[in-house]
N, CA, C and O atoms as a GROMACS GRO file, in nm:
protein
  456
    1UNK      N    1   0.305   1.178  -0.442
    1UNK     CA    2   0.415   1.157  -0.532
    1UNK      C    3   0.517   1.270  -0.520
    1UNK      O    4   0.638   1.247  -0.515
    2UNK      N    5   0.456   1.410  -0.513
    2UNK     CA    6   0.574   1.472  -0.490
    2UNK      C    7   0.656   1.494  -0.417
    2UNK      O    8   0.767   1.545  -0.430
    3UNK      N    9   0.572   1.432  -0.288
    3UNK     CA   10   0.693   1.433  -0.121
    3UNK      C   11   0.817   1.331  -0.176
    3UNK      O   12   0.929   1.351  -0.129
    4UNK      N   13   0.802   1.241  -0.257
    4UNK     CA   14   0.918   1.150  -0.231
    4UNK      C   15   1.006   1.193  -0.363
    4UNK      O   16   1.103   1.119  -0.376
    5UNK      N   17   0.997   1.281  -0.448
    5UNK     CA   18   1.094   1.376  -0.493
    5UNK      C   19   1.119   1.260  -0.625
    5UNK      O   20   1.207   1.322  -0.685
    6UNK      N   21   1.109   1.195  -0.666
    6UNK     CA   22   1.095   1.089  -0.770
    6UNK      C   23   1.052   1.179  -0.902
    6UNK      O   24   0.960   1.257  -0.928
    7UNK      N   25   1.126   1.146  -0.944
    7UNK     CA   26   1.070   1.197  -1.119
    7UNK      C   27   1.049   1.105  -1.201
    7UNK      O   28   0.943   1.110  -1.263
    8UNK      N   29   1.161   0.970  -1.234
    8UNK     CA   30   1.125   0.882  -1.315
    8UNK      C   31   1.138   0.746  -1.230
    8UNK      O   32   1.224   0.716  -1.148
    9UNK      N   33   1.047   0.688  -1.267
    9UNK     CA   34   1.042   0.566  -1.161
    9UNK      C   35   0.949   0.457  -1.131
    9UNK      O   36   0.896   0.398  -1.225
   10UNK      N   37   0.928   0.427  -1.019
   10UNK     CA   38   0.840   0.336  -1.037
   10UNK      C   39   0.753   0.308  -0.918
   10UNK      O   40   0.815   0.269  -0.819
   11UNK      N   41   0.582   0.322  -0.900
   11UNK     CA   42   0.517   0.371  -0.798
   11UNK      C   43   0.419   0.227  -0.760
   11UNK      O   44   0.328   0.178  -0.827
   12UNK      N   45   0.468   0.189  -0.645
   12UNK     CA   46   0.404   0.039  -0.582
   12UNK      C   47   0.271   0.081  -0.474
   12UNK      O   48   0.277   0.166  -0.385
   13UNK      N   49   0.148  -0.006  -0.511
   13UNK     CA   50   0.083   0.014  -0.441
   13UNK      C   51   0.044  -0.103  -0.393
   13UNK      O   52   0.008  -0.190  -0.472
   14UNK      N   53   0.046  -0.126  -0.253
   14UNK     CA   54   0.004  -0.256  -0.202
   14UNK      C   55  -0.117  -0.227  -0.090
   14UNK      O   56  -0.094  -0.160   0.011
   15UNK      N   57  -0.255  -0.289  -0.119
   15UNK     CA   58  -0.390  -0.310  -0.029
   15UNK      C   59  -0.328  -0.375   0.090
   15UNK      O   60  -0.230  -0.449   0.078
   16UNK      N   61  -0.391  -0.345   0.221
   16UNK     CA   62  -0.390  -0.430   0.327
   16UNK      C   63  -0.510  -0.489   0.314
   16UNK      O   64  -0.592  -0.440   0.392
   17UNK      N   65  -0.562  -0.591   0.233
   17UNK     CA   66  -0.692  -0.619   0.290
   17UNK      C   67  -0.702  -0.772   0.187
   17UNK      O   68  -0.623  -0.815   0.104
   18UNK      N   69  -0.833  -0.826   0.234
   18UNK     CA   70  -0.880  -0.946   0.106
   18UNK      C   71  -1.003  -0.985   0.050
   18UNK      O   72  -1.041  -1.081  -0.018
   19UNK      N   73  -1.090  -0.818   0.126
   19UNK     CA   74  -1.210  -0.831   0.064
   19UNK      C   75  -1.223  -0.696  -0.026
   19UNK      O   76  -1.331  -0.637  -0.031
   20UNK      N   77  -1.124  -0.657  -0.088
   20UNK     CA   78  -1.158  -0.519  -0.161
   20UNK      C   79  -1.043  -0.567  -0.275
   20UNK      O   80  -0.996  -0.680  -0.269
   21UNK      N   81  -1.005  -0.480  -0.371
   21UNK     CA   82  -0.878  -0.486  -0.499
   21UNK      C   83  -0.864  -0.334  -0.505
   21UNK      O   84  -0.927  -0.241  -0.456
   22UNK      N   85  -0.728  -0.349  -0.608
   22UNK     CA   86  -0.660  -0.234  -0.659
   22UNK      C   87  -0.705  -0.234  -0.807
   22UNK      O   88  -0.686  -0.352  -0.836
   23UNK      N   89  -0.748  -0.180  -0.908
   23UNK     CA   90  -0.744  -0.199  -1.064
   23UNK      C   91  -0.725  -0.080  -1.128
   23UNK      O   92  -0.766   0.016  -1.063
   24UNK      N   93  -0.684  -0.058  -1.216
   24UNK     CA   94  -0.668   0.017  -1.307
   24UNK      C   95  -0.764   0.027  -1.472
   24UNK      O   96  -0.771  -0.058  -1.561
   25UNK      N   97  -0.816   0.143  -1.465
   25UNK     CA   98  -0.948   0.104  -1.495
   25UNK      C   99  -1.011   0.242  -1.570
   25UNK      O  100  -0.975   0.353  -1.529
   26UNK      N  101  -1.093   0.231  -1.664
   26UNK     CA  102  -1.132   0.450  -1.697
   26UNK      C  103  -1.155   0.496  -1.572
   26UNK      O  104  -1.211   0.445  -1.474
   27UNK      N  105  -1.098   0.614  -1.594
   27UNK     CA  106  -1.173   0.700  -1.522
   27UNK      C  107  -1.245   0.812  -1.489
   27UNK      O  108  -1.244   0.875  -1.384
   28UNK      N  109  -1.319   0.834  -1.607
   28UNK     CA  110  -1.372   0.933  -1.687
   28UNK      C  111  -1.470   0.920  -1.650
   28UNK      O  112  -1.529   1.023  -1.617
   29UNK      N  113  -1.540   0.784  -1.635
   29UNK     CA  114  -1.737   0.790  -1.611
   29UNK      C  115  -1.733   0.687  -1.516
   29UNK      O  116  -1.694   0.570  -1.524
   30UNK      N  117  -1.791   0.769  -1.400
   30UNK     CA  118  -1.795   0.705  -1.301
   30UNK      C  119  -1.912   0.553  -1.285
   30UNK      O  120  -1.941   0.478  -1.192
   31UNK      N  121  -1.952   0.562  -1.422
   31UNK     CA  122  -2.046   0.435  -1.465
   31UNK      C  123  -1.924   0.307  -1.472
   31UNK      O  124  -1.962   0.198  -1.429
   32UNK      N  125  -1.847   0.311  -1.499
   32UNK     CA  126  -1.745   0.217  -1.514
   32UNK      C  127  -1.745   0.161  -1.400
   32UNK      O  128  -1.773   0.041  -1.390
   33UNK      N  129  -1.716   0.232  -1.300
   33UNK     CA  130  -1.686   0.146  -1.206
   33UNK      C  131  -1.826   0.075  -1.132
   33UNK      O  132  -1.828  -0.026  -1.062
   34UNK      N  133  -1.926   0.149  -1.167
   34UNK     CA  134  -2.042   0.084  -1.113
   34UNK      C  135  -2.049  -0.059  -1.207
   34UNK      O  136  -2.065  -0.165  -1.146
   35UNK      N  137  -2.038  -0.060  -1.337
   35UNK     CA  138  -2.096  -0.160  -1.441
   35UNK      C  139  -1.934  -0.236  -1.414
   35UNK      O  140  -1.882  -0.279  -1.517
   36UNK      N  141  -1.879  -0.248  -1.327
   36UNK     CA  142  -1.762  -0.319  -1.319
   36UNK      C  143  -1.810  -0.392  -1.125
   36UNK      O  144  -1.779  -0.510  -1.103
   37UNK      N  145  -1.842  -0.355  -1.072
   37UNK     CA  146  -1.894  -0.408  -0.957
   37UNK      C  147  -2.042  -0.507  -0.941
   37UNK      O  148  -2.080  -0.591  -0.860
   38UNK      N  149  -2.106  -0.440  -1.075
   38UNK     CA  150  -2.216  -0.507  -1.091
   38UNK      C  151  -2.213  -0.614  -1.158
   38UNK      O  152  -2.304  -0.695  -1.143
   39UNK      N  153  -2.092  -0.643  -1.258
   39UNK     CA  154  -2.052  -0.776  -1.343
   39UNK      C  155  -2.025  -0.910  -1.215
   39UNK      O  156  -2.071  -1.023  -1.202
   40UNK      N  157  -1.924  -0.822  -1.136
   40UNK     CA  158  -1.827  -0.917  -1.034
   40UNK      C  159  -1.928  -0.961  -0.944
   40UNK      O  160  -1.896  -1.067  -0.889
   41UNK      N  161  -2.060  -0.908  -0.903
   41UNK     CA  162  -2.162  -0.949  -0.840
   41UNK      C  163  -2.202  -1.058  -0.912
   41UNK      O  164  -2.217  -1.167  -0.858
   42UNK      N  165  -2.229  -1.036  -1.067
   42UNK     CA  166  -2.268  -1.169  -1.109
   42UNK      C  167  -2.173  -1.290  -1.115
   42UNK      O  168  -2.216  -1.404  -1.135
   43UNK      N  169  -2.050  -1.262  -1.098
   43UNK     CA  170  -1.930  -1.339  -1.079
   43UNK      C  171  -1.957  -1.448  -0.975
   43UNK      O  172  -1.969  -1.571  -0.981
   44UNK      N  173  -1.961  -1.346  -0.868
   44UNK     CA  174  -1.977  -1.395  -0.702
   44UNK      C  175  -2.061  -1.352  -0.683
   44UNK      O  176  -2.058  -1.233  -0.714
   45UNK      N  177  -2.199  -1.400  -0.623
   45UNK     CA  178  -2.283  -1.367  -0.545
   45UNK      C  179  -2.299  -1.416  -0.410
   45UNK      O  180  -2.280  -1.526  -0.357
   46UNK      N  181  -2.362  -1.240  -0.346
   46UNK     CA  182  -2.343  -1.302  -0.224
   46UNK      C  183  -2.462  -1.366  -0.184
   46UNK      O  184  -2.541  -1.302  -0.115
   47UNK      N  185  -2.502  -1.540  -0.231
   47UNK     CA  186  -2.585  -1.618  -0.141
   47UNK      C  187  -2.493  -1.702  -0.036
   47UNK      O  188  -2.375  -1.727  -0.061
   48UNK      N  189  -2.538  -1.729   0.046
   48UNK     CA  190  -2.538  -1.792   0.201
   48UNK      C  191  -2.535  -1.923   0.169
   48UNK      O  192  -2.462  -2.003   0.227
   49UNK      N  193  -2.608  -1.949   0.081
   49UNK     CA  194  -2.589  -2.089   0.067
   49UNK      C  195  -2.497  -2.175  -0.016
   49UNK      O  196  -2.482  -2.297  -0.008
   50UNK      N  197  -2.412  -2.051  -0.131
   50UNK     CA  198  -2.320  -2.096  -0.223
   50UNK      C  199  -2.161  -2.134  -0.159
   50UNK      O  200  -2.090  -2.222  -0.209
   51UNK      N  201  -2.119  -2.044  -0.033
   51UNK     CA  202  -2.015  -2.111   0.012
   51UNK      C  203  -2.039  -2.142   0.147
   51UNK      O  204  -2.142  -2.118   0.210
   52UNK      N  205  -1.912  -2.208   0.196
   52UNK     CA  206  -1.881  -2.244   0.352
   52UNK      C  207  -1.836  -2.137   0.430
   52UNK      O  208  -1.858  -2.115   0.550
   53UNK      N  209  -1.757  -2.060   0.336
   53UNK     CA  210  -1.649  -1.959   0.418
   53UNK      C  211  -1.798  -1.853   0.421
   53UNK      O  212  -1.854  -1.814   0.318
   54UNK      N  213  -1.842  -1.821   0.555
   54UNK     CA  214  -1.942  -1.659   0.581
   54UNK      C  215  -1.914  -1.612   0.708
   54UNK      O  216  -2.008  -1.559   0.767
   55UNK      N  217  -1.792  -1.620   0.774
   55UNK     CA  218  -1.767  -1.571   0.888
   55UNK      C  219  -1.857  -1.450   0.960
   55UNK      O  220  -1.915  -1.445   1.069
   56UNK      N  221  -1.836  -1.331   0.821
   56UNK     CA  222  -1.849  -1.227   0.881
   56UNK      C  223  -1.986  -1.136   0.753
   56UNK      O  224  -1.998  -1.020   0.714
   57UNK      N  225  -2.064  -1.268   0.727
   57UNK     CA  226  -2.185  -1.241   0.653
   57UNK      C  227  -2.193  -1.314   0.479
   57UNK      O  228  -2.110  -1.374   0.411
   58UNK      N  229  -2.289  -1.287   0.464
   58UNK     CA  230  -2.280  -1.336   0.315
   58UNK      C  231  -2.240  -1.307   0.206
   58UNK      O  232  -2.244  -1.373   0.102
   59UNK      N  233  -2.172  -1.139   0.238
   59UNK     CA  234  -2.130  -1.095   0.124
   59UNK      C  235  -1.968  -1.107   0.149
   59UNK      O  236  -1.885  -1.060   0.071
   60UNK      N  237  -1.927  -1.203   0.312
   60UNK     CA  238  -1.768  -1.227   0.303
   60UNK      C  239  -1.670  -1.306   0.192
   60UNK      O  240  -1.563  -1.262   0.151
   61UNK      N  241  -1.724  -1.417   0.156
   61UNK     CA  242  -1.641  -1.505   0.090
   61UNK      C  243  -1.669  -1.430  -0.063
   61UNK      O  244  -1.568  -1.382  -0.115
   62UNK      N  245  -1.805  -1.416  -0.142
   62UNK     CA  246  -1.799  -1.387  -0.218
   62UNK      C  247  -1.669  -1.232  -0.271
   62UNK      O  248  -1.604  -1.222  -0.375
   63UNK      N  249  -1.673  -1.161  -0.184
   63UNK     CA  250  -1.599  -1.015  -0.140
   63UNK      C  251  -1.431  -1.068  -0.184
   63UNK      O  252  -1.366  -1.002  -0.265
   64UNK      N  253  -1.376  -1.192  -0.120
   64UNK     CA  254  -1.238  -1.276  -0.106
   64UNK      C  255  -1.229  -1.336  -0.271
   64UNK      O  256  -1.115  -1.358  -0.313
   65UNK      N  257  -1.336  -1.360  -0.357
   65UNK     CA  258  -1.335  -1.411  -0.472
   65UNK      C  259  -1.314  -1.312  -0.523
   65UNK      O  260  -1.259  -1.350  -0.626
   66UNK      N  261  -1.317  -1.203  -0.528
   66UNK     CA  262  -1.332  -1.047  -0.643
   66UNK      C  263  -1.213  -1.015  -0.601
   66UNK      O  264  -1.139  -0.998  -0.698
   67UNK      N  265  -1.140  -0.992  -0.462
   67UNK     CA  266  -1.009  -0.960  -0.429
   67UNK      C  267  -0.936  -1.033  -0.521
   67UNK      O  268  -0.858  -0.982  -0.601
   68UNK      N  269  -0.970  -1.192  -0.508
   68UNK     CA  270  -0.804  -1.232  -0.614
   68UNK      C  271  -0.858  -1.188  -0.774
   68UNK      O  272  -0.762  -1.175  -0.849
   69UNK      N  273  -0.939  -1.174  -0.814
   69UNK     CA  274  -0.962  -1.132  -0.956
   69UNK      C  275  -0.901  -0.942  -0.944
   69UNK      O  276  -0.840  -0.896  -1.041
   70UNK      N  277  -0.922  -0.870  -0.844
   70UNK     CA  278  -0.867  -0.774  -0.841
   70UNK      C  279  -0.730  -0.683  -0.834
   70UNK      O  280  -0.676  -0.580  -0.877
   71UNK      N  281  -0.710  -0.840  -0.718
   71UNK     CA  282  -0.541  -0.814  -0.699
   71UNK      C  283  -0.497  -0.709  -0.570
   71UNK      O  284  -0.570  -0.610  -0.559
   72UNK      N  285  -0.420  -0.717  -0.503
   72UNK     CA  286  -0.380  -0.636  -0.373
   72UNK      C  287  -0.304  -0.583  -0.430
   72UNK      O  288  -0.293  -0.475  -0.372
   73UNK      N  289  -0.221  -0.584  -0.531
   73UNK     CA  290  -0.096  -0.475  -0.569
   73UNK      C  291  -0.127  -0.405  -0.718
   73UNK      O  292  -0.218  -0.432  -0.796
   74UNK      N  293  -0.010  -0.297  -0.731
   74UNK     CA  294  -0.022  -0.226  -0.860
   74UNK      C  295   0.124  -0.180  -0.865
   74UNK      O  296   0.178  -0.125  -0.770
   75UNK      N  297   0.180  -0.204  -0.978
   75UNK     CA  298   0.317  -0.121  -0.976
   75UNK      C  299   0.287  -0.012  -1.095
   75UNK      O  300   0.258  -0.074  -1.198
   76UNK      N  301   0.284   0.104  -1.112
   76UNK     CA  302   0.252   0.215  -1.212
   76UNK      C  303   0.422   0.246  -1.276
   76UNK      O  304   0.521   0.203  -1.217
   77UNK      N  305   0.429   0.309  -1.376
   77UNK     CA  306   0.532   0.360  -1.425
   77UNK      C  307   0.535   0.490  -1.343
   77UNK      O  308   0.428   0.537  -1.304
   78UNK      N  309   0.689   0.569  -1.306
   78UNK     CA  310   0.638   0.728  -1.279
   78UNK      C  311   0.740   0.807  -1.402
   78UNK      O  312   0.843   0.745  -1.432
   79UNK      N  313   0.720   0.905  -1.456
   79UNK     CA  314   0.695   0.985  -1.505
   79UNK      C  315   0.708   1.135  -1.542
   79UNK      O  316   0.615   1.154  -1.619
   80UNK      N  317   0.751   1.209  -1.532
   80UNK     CA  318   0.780   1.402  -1.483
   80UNK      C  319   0.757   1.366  -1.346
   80UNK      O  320   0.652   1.428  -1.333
   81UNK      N  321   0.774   1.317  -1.245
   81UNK     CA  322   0.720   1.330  -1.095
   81UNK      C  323   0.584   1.300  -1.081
   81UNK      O  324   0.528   1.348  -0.983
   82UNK      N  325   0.485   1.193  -1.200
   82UNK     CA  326   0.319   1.177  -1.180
   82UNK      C  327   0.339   1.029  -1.211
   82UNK      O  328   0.436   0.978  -1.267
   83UNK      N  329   0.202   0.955  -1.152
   83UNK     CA  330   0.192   0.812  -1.253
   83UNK      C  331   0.177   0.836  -1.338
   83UNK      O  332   0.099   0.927  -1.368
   84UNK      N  333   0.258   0.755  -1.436
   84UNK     CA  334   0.247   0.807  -1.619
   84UNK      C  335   0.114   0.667  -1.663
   84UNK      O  336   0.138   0.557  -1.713
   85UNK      N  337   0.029   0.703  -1.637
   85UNK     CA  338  -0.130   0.657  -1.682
   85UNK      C  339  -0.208   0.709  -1.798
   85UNK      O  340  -0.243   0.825  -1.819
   86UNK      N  341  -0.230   0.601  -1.870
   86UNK     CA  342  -0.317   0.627  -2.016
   86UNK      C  343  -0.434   0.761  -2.014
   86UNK      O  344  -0.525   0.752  -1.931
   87UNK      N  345  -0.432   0.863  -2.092
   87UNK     CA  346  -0.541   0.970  -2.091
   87UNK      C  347  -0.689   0.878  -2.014
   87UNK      O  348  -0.761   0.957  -1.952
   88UNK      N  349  -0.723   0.778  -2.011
   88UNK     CA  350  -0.874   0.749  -1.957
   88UNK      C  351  -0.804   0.685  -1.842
   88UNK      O  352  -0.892   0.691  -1.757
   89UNK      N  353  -0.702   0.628  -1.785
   89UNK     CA  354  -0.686   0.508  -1.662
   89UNK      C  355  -0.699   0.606  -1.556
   89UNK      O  356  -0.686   0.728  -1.561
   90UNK      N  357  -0.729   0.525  -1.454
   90UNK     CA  358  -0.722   0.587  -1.262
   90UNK      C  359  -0.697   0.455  -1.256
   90UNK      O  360  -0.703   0.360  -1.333
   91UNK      N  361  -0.651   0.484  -1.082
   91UNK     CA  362  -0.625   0.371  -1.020
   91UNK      C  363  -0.792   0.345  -0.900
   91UNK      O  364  -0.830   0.441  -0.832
   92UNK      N  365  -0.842   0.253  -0.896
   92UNK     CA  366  -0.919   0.249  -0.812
   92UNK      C  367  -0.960   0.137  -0.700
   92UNK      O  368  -0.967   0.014  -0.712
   93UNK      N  369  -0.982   0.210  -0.603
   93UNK     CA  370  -1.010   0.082  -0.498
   93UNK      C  371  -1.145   0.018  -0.492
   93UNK      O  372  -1.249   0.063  -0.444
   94UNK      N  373  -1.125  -0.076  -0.542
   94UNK     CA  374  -1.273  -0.169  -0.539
   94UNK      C  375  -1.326  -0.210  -0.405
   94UNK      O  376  -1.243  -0.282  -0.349
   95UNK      N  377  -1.392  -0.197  -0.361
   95UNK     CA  378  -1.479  -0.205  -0.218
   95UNK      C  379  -1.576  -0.302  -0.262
   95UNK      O  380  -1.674  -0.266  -0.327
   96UNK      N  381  -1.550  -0.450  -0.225
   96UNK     CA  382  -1.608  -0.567  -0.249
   96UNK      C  383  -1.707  -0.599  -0.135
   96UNK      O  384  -1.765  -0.698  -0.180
   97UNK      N  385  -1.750  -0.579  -0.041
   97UNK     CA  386  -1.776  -0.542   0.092
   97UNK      C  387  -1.964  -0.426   0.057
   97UNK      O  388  -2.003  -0.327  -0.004
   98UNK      N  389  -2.003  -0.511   0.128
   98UNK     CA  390  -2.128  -0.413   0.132
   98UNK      C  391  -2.144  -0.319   0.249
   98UNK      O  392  -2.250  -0.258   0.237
   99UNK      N  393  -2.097  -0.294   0.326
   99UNK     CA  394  -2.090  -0.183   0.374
   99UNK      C  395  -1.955  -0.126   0.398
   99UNK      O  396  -1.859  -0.202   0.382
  100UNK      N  397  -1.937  -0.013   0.430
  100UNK     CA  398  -1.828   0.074   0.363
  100UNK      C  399  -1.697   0.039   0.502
  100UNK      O  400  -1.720   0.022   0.621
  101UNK      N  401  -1.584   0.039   0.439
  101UNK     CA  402  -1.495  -0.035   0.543
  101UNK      C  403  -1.382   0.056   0.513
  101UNK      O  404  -1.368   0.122   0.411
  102UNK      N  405  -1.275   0.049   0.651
  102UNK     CA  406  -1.151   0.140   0.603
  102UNK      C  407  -1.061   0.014   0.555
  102UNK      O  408  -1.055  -0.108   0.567
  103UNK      N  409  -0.983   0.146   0.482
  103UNK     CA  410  -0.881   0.069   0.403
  103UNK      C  411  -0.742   0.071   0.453
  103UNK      O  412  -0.743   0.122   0.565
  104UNK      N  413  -0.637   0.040   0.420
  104UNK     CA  414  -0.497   0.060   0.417
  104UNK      C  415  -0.465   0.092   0.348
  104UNK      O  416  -0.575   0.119   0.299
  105UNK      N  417  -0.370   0.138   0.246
  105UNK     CA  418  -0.272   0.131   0.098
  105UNK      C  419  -0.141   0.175   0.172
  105UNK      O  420  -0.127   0.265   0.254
  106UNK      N  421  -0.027   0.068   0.110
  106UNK     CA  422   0.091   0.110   0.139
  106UNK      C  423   0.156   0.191  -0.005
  106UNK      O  424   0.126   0.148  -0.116
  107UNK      N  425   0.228   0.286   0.009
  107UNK     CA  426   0.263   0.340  -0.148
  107UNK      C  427   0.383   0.364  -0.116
  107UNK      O  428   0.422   0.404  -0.007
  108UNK      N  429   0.450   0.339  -0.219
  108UNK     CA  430   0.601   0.282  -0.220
  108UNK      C  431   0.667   0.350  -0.340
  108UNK      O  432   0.635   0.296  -0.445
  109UNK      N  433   0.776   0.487  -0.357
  109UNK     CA  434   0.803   0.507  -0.505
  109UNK      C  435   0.927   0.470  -0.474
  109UNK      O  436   0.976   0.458  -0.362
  110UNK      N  437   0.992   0.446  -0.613
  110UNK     CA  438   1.127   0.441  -0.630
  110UNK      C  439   1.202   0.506  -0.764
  110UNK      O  440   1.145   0.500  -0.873
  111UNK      N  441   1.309   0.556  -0.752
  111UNK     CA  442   1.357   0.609  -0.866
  111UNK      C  443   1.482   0.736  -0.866
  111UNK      O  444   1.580   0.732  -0.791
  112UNK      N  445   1.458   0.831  -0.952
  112UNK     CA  446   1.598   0.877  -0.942
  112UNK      C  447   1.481   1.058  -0.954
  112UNK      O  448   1.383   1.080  -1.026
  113UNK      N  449   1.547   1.146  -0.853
  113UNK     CA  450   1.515   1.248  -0.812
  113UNK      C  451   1.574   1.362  -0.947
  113UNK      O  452   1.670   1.334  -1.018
  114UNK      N  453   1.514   1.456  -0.956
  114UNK     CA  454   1.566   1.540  -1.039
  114UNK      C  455   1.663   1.628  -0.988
  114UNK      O  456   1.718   1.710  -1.061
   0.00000   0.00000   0.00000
């Protein structure tokens, strides 16, 4: 945030991907995000036999169901030059995917420089 010299404004984050999300979410106890991955499992599970789409294993299609509940983008408010985020929010990348995969994020600010 501070390379792009932005003070008040507005901070875009867009995923390259469609088996992971962006959310905004506490981020105080890192239990959250576990008891938030473990819900979406019960959401989608990954059995083999529940969808068609398993290209690239059984935990693919289910992984593509949690993305659209997650969402590829985030637009944040900015702030003194920070995301202006609630005392408990982070932004976090959900890794829908059972084994660990790279990501992309494009981040995008806009606004008026001090």
């Amino acid at each position: 945030m501070a390379r792009s010299g932005v003070v008040a404004g507005l901070c875009h984050l867009f995923l390259h991907h469609t088996s992971a999300g962006l959310v905004i979410t506490e981020n105080a106890d890192p239990a959250v995000h576990r008891d938030l991955l473990r819900w979406l499992d019960r959401l989608a599970p990954a059995d083999r036999h529940a969808y068609e789409h398993d290209t690239e294993g059984p935990d693919d299609m289910p992984a593509h169901l949690k993305a659209v509940l997650g969402g590829c983008t985030l637009t944040v408010p900015v702030a003194a030059g920070r995301c202006d985020l609630g005392a408990w929010q982070g932004i976090y990348l959900a890794e829908f995917r059972r084994a660990p995969q790279r990501r992309r994020i494009t981040v995008s600010v806009w606004g008026s420089a001090a």
